[in-house]
C-alpha positions, -999 to 999 in steps of 0.1 A, spaced: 0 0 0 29 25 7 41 21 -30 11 34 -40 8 6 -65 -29 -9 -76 -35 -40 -73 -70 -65 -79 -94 -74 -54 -79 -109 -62 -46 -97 -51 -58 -80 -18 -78 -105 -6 -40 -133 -12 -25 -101 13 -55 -104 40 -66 -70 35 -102 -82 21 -121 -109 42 -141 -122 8 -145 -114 -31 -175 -113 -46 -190 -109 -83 -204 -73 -88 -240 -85 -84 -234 -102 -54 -229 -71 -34 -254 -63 -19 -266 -97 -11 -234 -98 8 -234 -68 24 -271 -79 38 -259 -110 44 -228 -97 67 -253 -72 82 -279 -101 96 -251 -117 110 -239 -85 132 -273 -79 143 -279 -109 155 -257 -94 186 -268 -67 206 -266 -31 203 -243 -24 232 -219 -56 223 -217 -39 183 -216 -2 196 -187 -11 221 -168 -34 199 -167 -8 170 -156 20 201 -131 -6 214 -117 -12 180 -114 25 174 -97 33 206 -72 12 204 -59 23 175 -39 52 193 -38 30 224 -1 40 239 8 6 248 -8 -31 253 -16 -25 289 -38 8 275 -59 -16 253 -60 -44 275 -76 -21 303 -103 -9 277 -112 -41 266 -116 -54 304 -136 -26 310 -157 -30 276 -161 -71 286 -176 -59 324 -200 -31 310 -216 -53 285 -218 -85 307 -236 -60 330 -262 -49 297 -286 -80 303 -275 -95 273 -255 -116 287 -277 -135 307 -304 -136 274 -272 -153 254 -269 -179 280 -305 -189 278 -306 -189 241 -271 -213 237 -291 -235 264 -327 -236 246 -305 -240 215 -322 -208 198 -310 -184 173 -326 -152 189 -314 -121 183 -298 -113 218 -321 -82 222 -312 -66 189 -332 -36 183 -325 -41 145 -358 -62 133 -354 -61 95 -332 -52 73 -347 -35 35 -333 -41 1 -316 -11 1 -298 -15 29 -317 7 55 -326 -7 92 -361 -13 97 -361 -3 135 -396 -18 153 -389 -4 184 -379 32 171 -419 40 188 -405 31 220 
């Protein structure tokens, strides 16, 4: 990347800076697809992992970080969802952990049910 040289989506993904390739028209199914799959967490757990990740980017040192993410791991065990993910992995259910985010339209916009609340 510091050479400033292009390269393919082929090539980036062989470098690890792609998780997956997909065909033009496959996009969007993708994206959705990825989305679904983060939404099945809760909000706190996705708000705090993006805020963690984003922190420790100009974390000073490891012990920095690793303080963050101990404190990120007690405030969202404290959240209630927790104790919802335990239940579900014991009744063996794929319930959404308290996810606010019901439905998700073809153009990518969250359908929010509880947005009245």
């Amino acid at each position: 990347m510091l050479t400033g040289r292009i390269f393919g989506s082929e090539e980036a993904h062989a470098m690890g800076l792609v998780l997956d390739v997909v065909t033009d028209g496959a996009v969007v199914d993708r994206a959705l697809r990825t989305c679904r799959l983060i939404t099945r967490h809760s909000p706190m757990a996705i708000w705090m992992t993006k805020e963690t990740m984003w922190q420790n980017v100009d974390a000073p040192s490891l012990r920095h970080a690793l303080d963050l993410e101990n404190r990120t791991q007690v405030m969202c065990s404290q959240s209630g969802d927790t104790a919802e993910a335990g239940s579900g992995i014991r009744r063996k259910s794929a319930r959404r952990l308290g996810s606010r985010f019901d439905e998700l339209r073809a153009d990518g916009a969250i359908l929010d049910a509880h947005a009245a609340d």
